[in-house]
N, CA and C atoms as an extended XYZ file, in Angstrom:
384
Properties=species:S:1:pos:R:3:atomname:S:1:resname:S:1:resid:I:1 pbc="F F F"
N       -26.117       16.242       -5.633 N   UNK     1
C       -24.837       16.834       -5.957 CA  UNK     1
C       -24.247       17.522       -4.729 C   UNK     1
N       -24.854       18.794       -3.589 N   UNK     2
C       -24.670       18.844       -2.781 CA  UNK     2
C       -23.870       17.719       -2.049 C   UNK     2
N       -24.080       16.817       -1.959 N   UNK     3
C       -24.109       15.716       -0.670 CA  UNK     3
C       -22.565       15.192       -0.906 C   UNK     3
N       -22.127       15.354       -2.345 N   UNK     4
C       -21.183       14.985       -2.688 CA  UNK     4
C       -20.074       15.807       -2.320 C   UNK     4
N       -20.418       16.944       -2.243 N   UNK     5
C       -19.515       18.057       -1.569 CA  UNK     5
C       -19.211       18.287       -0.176 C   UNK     5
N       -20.376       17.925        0.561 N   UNK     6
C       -20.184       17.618        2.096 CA  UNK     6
C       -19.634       16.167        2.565 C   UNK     6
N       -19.431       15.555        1.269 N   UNK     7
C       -18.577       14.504        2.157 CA  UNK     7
C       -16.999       14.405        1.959 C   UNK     7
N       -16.896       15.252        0.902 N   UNK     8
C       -15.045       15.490        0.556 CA  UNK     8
C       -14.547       16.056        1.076 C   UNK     8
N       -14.474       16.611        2.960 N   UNK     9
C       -14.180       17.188        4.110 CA  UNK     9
C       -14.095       16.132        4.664 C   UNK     9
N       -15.042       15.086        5.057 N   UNK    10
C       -14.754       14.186        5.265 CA  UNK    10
C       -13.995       13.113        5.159 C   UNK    10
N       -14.289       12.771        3.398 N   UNK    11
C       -13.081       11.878        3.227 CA  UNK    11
C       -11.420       12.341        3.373 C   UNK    11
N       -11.168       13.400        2.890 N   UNK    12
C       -10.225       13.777        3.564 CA  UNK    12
C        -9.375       13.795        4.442 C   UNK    12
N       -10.229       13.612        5.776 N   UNK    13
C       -10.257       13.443        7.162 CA  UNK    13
C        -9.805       11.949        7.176 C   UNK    13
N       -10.381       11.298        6.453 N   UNK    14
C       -10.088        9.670        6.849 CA  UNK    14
C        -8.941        9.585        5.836 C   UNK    14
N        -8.415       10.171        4.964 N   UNK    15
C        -7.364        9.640        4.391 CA  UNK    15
C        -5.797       10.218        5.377 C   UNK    15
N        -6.308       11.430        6.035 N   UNK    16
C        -4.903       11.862        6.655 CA  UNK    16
C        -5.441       11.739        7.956 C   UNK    16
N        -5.574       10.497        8.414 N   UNK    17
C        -6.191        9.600        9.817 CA  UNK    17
C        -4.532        9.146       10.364 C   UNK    17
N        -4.448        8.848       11.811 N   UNK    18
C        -3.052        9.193       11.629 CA  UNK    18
C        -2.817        7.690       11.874 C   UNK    18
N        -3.817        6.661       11.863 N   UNK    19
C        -3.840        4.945       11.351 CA  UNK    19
C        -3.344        4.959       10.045 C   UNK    19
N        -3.667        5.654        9.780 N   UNK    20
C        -3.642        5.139        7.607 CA  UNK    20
C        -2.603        6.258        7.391 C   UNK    20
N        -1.585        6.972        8.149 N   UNK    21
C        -0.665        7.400        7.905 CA  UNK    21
C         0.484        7.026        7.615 C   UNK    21
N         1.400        7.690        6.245 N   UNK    22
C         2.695        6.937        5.954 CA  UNK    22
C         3.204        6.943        7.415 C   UNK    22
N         3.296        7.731        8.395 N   UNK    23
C         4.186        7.294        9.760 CA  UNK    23
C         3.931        6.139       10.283 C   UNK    23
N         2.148        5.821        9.954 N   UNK    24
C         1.535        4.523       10.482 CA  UNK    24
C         2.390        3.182        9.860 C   UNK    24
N         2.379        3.606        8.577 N   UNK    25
C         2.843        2.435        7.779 CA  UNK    25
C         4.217        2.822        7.763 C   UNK    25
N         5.175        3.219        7.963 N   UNK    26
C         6.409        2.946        8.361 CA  UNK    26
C         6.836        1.984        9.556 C   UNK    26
N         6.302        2.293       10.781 N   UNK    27
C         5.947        1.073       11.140 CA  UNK    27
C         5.719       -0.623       11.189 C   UNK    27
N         4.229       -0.199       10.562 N   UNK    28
C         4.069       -2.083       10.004 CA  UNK    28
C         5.005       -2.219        9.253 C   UNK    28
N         5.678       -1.398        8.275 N   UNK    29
C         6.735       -2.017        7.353 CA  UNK    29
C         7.690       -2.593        7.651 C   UNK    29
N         8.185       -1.843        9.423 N   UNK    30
C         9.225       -2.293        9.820 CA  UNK    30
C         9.091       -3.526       10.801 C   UNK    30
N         7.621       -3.948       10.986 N   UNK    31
C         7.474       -5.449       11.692 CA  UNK    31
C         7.258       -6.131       10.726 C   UNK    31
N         6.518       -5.766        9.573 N   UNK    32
C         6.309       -6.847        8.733 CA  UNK    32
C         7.319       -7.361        7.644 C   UNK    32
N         8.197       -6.454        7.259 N   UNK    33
C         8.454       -6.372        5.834 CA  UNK    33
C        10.119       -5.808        5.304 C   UNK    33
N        10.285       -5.819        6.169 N   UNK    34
C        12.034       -5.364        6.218 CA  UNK    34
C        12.994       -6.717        6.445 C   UNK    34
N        12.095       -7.520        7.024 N   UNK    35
C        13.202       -8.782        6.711 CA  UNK    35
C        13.551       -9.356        5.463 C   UNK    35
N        12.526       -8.726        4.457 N   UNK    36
C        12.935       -9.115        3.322 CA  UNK    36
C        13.162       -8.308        2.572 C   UNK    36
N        12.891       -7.316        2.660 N   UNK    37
C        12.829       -5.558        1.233 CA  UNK    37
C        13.709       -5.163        2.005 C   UNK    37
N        14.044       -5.117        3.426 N   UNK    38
C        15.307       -4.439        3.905 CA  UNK    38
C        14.643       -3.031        4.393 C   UNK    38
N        15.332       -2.675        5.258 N   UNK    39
C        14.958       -1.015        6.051 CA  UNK    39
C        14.757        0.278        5.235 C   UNK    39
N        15.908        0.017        4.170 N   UNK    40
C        15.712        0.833        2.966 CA  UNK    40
C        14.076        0.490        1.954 C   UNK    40
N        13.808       -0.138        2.101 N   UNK    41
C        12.554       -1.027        1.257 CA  UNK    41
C        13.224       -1.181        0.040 C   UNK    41
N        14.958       -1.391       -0.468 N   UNK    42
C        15.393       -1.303       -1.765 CA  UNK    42
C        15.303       -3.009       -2.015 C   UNK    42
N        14.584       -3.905       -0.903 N   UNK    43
C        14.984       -5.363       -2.040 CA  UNK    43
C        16.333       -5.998       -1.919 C   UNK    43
N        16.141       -7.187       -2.715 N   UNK    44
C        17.547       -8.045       -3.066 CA  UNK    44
C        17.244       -8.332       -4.590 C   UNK    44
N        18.312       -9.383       -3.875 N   UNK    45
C        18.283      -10.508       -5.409 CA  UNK    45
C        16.666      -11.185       -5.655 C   UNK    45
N        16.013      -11.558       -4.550 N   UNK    46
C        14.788      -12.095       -4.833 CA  UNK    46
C        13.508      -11.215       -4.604 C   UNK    46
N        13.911      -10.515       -4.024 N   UNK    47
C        12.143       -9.658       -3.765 CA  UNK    47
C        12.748       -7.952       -3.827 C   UNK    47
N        11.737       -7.441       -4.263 N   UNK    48
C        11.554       -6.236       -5.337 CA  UNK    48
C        12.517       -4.957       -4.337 C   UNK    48
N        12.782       -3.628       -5.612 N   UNK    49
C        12.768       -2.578       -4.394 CA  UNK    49
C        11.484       -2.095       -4.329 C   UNK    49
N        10.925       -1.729       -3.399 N   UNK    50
C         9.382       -1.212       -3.023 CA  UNK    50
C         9.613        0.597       -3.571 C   UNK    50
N        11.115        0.942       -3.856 N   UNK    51
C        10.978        2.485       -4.011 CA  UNK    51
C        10.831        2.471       -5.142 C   UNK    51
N        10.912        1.615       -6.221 N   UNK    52
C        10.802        2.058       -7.423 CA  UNK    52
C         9.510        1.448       -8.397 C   UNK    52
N         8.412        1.455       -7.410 N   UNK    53
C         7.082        0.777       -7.905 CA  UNK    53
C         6.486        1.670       -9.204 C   UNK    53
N         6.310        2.581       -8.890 N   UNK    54
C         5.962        3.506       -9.888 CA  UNK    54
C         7.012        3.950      -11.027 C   UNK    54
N         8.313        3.646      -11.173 N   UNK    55
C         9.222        3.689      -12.187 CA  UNK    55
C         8.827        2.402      -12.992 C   UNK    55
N         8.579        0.883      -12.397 N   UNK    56
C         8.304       -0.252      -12.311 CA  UNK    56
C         7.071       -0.606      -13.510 C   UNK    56
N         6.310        0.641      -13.262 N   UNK    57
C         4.930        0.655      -13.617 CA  UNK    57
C         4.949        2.064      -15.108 C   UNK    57
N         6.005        2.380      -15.119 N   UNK    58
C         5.935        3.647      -15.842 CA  UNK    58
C         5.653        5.057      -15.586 C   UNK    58
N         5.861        5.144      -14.093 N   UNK    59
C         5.461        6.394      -13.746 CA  UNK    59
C         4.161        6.522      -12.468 C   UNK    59
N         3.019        6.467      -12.783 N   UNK    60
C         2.135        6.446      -11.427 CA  UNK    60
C         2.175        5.146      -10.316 C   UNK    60
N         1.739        5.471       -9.185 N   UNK    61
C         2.280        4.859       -8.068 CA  UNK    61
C         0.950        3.904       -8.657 C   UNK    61
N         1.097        2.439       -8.660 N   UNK    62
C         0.092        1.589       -9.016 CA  UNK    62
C        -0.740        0.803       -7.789 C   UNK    62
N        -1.482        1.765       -7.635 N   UNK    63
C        -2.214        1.365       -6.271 CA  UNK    63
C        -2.818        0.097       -6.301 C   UNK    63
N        -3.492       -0.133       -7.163 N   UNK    64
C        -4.622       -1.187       -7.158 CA  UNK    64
C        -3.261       -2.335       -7.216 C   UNK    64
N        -2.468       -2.514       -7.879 N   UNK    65
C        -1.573       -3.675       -8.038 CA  UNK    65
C        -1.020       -3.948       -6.429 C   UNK    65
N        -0.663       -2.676       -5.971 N   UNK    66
C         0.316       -2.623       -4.580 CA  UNK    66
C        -0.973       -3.344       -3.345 C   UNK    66
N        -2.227       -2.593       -3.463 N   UNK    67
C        -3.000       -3.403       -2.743 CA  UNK    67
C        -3.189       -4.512       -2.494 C   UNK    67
N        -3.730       -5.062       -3.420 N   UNK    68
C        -3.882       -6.657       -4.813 CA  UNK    68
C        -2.792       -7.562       -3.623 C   UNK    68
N        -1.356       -7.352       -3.758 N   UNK    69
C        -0.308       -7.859       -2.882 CA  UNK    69
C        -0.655       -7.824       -1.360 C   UNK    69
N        -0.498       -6.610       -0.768 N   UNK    70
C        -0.865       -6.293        0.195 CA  UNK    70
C        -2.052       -7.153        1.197 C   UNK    70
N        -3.572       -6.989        0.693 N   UNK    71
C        -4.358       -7.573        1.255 CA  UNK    71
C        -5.013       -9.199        1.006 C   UNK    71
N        -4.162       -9.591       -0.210 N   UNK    72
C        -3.972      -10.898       -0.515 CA  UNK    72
C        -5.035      -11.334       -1.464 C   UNK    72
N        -5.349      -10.171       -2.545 N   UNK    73
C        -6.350      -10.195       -3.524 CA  UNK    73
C        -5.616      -11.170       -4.302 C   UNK    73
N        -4.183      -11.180       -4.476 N   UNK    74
C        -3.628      -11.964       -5.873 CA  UNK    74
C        -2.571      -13.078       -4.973 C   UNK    74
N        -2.670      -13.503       -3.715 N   UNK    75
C        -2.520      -14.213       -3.081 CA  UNK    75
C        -2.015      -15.646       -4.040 C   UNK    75
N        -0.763      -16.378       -3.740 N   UNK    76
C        -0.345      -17.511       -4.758 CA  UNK    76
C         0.441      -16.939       -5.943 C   UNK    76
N         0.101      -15.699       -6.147 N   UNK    77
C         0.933      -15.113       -7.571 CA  UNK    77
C         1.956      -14.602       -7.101 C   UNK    77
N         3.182      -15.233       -8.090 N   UNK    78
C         4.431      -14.722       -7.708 CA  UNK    78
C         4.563      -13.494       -7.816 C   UNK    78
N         5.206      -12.813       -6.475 N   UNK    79
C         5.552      -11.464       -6.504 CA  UNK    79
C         6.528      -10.897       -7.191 C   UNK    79
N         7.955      -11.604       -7.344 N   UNK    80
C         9.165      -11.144       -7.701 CA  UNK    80
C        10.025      -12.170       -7.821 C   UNK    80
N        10.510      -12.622       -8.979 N   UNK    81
C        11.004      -13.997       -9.350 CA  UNK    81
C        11.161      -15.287       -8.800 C   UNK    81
N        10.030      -15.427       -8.892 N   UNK    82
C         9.674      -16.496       -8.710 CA  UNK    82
C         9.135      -16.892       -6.990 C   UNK    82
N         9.265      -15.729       -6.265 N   UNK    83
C         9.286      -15.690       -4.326 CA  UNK    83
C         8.138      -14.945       -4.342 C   UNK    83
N         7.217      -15.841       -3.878 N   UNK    84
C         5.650      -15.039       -3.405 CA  UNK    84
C         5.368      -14.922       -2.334 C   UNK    84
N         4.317      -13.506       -2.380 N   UNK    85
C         4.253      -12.591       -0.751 CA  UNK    85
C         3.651      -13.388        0.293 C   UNK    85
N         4.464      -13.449        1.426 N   UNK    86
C         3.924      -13.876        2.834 CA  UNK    86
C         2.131      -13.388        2.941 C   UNK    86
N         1.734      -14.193        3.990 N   UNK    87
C         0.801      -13.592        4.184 CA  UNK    87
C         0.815      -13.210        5.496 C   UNK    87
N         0.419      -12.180        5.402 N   UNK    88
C         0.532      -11.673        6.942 CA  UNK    88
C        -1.121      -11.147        7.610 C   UNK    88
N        -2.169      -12.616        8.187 N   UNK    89
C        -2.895      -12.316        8.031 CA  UNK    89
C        -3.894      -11.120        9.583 C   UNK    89
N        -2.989      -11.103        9.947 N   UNK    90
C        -3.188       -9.802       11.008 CA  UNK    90
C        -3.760       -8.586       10.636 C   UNK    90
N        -2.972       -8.017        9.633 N   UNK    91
C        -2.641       -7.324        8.932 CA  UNK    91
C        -4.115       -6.715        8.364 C   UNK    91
N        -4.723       -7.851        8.637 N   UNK    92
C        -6.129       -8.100        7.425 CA  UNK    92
C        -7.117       -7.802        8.257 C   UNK    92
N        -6.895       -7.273        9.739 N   UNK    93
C        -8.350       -7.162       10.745 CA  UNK    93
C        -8.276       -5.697       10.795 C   UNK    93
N        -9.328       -5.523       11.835 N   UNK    94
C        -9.069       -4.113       12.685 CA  UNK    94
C       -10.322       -3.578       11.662 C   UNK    94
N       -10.419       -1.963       11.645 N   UNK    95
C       -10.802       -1.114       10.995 CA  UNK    95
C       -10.981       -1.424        9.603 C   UNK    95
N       -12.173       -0.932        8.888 N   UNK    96
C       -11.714       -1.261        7.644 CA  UNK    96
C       -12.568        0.282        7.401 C   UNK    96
N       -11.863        0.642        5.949 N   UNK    97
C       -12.228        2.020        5.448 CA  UNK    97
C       -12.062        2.017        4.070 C   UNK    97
N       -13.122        3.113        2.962 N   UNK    98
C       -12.957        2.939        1.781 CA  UNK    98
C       -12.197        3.640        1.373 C   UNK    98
N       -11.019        3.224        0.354 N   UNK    99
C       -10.552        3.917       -0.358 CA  UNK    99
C       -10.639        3.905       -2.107 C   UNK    99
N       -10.016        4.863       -2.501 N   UNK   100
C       -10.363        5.692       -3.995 CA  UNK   100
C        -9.570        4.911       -4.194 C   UNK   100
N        -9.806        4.592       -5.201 N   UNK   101
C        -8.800        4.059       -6.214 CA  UNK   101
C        -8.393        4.945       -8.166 C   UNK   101
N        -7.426        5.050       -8.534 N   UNK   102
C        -6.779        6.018       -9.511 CA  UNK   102
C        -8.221        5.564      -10.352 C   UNK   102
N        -8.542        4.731      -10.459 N   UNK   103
C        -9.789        4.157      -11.904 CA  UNK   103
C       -11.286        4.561      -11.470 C   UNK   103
N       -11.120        5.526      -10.338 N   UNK   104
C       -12.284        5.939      -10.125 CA  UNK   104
C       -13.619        4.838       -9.604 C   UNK   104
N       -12.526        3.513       -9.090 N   UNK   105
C       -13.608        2.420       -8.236 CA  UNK   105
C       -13.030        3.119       -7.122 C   UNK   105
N       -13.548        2.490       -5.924 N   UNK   106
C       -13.102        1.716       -4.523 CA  UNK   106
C       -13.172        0.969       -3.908 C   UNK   106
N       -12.638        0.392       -3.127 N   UNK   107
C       -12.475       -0.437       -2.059 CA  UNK   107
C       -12.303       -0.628       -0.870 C   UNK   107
N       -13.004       -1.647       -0.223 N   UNK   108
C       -13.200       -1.496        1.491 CA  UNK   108
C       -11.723       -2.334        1.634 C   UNK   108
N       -10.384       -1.439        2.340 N   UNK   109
C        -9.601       -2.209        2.680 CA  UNK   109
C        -9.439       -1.837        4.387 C   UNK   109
N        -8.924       -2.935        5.078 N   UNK   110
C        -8.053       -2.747        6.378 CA  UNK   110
C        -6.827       -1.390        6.406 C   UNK   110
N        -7.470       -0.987        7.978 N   UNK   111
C        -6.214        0.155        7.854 CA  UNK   111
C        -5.318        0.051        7.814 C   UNK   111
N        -4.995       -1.083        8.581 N   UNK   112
C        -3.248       -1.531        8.638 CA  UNK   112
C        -2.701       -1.228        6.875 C   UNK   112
N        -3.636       -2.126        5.974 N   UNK   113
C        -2.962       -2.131        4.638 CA  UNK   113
C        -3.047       -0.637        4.029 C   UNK   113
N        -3.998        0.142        4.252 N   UNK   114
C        -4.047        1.526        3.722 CA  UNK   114
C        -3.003        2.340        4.282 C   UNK   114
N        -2.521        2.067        6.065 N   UNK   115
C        -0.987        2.691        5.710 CA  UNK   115
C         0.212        2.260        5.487 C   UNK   115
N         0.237        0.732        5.386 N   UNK   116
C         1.403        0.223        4.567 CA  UNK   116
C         0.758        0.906        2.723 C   UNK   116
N         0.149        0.573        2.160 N   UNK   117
C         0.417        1.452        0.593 CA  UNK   117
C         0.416        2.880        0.857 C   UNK   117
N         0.028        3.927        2.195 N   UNK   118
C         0.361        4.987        2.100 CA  UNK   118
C         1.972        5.265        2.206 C   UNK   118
N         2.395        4.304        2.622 N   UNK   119
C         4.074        4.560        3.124 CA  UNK   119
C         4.471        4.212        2.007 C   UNK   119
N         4.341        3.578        1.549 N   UNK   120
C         4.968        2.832        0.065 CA  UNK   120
C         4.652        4.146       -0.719 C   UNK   120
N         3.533        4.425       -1.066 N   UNK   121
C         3.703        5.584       -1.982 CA  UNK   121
C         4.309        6.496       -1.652 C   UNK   121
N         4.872        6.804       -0.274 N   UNK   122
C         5.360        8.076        0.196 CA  UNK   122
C         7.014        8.137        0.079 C   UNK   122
N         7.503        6.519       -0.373 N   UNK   123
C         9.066        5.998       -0.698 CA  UNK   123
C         9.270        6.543       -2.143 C   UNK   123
N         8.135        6.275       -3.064 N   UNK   124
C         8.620        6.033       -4.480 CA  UNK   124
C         9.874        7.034       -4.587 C   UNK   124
N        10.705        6.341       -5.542 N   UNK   125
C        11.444        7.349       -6.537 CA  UNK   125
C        11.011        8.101       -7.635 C   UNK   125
N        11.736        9.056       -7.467 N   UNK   126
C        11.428        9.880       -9.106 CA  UNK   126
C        12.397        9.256      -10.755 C   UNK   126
N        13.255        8.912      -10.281 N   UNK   127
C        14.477        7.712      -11.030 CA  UNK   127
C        15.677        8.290      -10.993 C   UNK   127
N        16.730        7.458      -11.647 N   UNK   128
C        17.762        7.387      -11.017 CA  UNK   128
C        18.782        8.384      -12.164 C   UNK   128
């Protein structure tokens, strides 16, 4: 039980890493992902707004789904009528680190993708 307490200083540390930071992932968003969600991340006619994921979802920011996209767990499944996500497989190297997930699993993802969903969660709306 101890041990569990000396490492939540730690994890900590790796979640506000300044790789896996929304500043980080503002960034990749803007090499990867603005040609299609746009600078605003509000979307078009064919692909989503990224600010309103958690309105989308009913309220909590839906991590595991936003990942799922992200690191190409659901890869082939249409993202947003009928236009499915690029792969951007760069994206997919480097560092990899665990993160929590809301259901109390985790997962070993790439940093790149941990601060693209940190930036994304850091857009949501509250609604309109």
């Amino acid at each position: 039980m101890m041990r569990m307490f000396a490492l939540a200083p730690l994890l900590a540390l790796v979640a506000c890493s300044p790789t896996t930071s929304p500043q980080a992932g503002r960034g990749l968003f803007d090499q990867n992902c603005v040609q299609c969600h746009g600078k605003d991340a509000r979307g078009g006619d064919t692909v989503p707004d990224l600010t309103g994921l958690a309105l989308r979802a009913g309220g909590p920011y839906p991590q595991s789904m936003v990942l799922d996209k992200l690191d190409g767990y659901a890869r082939g499944q249409a993202a947003y009528a009928g236009v499915e996500m690029p792969q951007f497989g760069y994206l997919l190297t480097g560092p990899l680190m665990r993160v929590e997930l809301p259901d109390g699993m985790s997962r070993e993802m790439p940093e790149k993708i941990v601060a693209l969903d940190s930036y994304l969660r850091s857009i949501q709306r509250a609604g309109d």
